[in-house]
PDB file of N, CA, C and O in Angstrom:
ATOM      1  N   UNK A   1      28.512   7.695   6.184  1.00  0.00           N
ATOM      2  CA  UNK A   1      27.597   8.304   7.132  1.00  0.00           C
ATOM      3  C   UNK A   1      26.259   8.633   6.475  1.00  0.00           C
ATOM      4  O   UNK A   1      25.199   8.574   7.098  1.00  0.00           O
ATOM      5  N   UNK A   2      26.350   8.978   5.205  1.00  0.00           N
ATOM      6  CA  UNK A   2      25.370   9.611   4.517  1.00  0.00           C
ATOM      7  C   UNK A   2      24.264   8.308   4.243  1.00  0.00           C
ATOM      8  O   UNK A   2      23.046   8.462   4.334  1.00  0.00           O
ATOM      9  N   UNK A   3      24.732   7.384   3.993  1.00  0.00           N
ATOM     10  CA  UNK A   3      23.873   5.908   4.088  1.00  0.00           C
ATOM     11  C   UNK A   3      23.115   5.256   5.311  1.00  0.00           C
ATOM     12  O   UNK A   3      22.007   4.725   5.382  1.00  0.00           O
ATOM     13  N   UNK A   4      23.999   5.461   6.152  1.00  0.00           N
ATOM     14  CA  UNK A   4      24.026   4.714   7.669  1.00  0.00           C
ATOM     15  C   UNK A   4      22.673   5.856   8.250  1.00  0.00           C
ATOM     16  O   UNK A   4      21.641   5.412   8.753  1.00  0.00           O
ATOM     17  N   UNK A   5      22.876   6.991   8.102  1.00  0.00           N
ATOM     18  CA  UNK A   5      21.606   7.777   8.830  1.00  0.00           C
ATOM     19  C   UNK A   5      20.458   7.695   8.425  1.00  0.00           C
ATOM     20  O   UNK A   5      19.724   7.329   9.343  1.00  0.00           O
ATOM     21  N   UNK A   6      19.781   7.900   7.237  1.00  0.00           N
ATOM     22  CA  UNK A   6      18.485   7.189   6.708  1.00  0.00           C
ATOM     23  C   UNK A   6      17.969   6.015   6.995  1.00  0.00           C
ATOM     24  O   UNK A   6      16.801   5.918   7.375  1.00  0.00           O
ATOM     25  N   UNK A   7      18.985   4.687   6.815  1.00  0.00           N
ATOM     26  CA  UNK A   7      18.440   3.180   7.746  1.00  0.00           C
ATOM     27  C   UNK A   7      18.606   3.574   9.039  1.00  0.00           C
ATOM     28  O   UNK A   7      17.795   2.816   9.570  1.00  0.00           O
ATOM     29  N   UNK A   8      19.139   4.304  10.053  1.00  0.00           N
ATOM     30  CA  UNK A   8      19.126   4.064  11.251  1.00  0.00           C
ATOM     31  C   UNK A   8      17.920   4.800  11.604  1.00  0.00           C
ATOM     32  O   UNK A   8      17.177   4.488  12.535  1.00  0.00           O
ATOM     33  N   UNK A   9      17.750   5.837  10.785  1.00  0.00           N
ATOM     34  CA  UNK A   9      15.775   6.817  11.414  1.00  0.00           C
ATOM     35  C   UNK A   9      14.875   5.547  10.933  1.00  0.00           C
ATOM     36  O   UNK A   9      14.030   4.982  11.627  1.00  0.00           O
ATOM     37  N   UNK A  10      15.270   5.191   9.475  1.00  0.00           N
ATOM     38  CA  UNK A  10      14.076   4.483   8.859  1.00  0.00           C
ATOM     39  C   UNK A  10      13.689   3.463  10.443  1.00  0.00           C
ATOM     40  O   UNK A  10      12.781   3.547  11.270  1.00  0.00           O
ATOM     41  N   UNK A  11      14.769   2.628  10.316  1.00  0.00           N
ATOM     42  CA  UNK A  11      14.807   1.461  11.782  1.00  0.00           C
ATOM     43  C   UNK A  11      14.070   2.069  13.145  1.00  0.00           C
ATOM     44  O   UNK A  11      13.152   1.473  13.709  1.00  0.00           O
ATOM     45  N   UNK A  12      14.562   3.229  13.549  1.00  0.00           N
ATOM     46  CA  UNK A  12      13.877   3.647  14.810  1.00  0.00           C
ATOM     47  C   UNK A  12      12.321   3.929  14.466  1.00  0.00           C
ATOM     48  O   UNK A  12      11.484   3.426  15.214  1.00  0.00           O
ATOM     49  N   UNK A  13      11.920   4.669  13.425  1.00  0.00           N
ATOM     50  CA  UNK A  13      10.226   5.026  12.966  1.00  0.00           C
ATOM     51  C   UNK A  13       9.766   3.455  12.811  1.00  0.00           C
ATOM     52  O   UNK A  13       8.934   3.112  13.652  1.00  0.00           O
ATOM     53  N   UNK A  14      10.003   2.868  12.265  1.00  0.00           N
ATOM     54  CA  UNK A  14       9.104   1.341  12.757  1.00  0.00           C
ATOM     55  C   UNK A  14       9.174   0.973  14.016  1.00  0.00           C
ATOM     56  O   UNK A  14       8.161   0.601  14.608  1.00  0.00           O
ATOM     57  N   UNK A  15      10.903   1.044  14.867  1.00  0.00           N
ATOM     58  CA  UNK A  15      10.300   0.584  16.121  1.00  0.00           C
ATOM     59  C   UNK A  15       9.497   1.316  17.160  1.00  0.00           C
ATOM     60  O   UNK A  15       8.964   0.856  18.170  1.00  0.00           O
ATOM     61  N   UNK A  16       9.526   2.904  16.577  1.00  0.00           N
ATOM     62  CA  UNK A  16       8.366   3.397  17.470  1.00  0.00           C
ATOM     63  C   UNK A  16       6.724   2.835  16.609  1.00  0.00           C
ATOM     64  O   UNK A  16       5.845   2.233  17.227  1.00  0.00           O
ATOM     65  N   UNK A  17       6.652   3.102  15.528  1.00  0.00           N
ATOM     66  CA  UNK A  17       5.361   2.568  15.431  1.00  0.00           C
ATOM     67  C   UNK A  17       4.571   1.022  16.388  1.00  0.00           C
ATOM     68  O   UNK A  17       3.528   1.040  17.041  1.00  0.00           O
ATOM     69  N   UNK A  18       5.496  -0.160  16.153  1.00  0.00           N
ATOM     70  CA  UNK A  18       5.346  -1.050  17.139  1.00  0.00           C
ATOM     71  C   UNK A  18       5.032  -0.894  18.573  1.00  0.00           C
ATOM     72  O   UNK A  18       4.027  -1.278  19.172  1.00  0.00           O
ATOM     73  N   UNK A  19       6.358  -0.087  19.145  1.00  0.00           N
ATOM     74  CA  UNK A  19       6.087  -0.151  20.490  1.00  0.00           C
ATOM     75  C   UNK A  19       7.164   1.212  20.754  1.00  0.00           C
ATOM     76  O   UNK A  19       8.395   1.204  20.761  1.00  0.00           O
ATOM     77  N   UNK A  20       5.761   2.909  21.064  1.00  0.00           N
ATOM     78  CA  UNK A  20       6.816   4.539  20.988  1.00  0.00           C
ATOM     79  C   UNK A  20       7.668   3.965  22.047  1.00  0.00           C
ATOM     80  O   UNK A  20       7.579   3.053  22.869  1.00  0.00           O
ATOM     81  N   UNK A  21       8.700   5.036  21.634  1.00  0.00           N
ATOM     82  CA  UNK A  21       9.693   5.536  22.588  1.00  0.00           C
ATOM     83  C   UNK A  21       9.503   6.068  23.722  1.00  0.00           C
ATOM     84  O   UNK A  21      10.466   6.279  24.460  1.00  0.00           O
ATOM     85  N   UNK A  22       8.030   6.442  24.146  1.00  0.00           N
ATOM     86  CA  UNK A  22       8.345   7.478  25.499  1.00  0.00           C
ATOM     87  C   UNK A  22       9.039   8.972  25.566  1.00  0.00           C
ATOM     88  O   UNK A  22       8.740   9.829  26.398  1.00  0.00           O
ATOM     89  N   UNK A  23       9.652   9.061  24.916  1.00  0.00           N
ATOM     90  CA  UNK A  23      10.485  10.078  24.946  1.00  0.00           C
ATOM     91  C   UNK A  23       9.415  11.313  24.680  1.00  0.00           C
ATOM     92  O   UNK A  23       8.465  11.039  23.947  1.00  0.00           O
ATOM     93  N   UNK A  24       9.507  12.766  25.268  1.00  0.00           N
ATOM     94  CA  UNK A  24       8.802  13.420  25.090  1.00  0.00           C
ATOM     95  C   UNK A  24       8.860  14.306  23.716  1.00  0.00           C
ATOM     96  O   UNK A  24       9.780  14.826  23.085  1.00  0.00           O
ATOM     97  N   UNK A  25       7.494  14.235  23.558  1.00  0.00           N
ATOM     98  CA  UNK A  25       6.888  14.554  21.828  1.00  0.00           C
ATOM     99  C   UNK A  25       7.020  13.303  21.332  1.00  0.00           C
ATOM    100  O   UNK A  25       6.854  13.274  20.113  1.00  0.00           O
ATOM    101  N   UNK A  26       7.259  12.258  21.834  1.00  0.00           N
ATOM    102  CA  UNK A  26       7.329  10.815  21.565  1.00  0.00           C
ATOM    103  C   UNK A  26       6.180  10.270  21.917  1.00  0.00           C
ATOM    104  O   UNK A  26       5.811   9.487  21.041  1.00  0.00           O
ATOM    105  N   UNK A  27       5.355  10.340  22.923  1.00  0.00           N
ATOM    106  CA  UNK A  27       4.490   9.165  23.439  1.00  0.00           C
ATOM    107  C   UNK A  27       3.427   8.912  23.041  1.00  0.00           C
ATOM    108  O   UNK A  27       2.489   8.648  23.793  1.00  0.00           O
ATOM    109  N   UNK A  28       3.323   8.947  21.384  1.00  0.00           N
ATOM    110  CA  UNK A  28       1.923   7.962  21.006  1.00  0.00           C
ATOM    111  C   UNK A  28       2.358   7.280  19.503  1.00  0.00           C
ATOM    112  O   UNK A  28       3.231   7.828  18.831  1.00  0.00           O
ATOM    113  N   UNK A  29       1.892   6.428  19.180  1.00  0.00           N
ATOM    114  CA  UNK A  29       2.598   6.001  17.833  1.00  0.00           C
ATOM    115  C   UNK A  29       2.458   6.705  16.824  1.00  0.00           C
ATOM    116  O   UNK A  29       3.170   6.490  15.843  1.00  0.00           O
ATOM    117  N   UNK A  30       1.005   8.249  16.817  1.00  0.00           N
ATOM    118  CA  UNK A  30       1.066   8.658  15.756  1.00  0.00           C
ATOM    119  C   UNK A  30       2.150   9.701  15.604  1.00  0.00           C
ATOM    120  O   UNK A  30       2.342  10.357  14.580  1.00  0.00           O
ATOM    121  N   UNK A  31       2.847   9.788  16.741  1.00  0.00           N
ATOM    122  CA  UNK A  31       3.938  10.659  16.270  1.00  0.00           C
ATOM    123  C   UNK A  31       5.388  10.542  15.668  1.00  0.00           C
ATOM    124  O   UNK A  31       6.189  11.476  15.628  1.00  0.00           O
ATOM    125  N   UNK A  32       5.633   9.164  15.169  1.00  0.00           N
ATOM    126  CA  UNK A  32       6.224   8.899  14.195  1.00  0.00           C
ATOM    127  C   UNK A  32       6.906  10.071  13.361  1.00  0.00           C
ATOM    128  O   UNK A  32       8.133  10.161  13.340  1.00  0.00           O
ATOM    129  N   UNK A  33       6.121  10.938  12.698  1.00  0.00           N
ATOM    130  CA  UNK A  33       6.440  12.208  11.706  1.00  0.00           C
ATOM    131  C   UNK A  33       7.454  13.013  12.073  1.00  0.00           C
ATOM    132  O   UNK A  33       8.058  13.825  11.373  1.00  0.00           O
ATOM    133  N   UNK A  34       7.660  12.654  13.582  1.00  0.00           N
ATOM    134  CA  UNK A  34       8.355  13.821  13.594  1.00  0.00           C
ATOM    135  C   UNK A  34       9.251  13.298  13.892  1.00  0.00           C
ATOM    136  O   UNK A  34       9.863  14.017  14.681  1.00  0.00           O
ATOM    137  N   UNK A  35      10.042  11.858  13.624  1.00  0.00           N
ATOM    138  CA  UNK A  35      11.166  11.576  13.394  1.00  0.00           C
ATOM    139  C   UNK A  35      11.390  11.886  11.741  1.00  0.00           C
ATOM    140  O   UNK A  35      12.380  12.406  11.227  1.00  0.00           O
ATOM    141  N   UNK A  36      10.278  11.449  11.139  1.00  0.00           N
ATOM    142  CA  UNK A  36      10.522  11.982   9.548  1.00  0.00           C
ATOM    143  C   UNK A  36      11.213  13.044   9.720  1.00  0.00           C
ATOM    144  O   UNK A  36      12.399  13.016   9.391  1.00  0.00           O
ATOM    145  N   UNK A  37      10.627  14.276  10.294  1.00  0.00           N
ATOM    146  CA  UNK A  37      10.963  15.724  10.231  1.00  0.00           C
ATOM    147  C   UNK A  37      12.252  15.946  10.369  1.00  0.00           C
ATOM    148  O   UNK A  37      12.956  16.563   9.570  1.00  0.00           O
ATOM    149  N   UNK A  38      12.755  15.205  11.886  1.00  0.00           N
ATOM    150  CA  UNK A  38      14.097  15.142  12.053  1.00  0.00           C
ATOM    151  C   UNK A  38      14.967  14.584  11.257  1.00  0.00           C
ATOM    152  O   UNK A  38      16.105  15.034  11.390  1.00  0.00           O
ATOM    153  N   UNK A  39      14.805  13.583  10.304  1.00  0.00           N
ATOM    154  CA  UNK A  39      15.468  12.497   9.939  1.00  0.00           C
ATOM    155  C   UNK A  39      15.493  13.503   8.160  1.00  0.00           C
ATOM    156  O   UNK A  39      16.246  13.048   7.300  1.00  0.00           O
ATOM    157  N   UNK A  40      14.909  14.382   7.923  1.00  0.00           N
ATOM    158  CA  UNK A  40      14.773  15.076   6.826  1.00  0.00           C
ATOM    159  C   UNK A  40      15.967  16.551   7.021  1.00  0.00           C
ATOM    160  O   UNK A  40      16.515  17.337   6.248  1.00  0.00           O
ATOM    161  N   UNK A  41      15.940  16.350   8.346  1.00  0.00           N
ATOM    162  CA  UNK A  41      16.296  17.919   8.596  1.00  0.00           C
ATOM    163  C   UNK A  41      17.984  17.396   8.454  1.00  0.00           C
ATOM    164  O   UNK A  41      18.891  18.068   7.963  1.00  0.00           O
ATOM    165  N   UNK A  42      18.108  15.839   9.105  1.00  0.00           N
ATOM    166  CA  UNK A  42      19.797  15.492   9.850  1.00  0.00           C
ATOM    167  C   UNK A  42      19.937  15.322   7.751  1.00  0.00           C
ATOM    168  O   UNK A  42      21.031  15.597   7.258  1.00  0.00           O
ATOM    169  N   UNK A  43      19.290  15.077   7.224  1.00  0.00           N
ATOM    170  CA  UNK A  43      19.974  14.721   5.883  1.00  0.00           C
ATOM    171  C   UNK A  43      20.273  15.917   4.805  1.00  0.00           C
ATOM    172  O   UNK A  43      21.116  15.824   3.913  1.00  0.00           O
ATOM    173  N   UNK A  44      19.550  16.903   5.010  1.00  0.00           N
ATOM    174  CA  UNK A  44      19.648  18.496   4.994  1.00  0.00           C
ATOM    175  C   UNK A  44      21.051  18.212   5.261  1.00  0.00           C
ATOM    176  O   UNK A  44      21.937  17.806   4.510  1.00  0.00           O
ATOM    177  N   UNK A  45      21.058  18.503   6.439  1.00  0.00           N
ATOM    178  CA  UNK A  45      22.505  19.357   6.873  1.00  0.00           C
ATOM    179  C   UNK A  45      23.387  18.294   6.694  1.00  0.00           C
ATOM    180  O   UNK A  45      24.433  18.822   6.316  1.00  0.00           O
ATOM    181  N   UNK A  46      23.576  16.869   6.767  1.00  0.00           N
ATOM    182  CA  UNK A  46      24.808  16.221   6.094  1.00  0.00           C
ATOM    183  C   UNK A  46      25.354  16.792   4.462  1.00  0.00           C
ATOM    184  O   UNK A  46      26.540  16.874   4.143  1.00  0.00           O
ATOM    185  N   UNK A  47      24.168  17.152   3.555  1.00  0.00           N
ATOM    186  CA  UNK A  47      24.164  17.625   2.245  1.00  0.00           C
ATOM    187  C   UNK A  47      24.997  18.807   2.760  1.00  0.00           C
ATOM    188  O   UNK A  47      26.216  18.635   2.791  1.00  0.00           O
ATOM    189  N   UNK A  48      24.550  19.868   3.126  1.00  0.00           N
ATOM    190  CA  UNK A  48      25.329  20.811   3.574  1.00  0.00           C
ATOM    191  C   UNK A  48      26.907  20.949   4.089  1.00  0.00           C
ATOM    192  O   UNK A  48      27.723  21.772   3.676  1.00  0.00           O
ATOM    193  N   UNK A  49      27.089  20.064   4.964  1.00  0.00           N
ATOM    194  CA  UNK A  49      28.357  20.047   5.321  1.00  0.00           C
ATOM    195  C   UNK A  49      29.321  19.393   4.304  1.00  0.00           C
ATOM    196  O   UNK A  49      30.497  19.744   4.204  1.00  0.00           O
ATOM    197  N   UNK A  50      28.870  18.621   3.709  1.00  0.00           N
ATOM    198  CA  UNK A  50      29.793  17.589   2.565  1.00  0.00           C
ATOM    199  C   UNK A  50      30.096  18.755   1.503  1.00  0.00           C
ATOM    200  O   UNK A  50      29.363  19.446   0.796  1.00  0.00           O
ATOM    201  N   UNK A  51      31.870  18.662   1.740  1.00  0.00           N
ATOM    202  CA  UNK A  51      32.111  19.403   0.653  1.00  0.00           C
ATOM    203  C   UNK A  51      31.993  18.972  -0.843  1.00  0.00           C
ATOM    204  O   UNK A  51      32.252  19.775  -1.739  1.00  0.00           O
TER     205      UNK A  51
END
């Protein structure tokens, strides 16, 4: 899991750069970052939970 989540944000932040998601706080390409943010935060807390 700990592998699989980093390529799967990395994968979605390019395909929003190409062509956003729409999704709200989503709809312009410069907002990219804040999948970083998320994608920083989900790897946080996998560290955390792994005993």
């Amino acid at each position: 899991m700990s592998k699989i989540l980093p390529a799967l944000l990395l994968a979605v932040m390019l395909l929003h750069l190409v062509r956003p998601l729409g999704l709200p706080g989503l709809r312009r390409r410069a907002d990219f970052w804040k999948i970083a943010v998320v994608a920083i935060a989900l790897m946080m807390l996998t560290v955390l939970i792994r005993p």
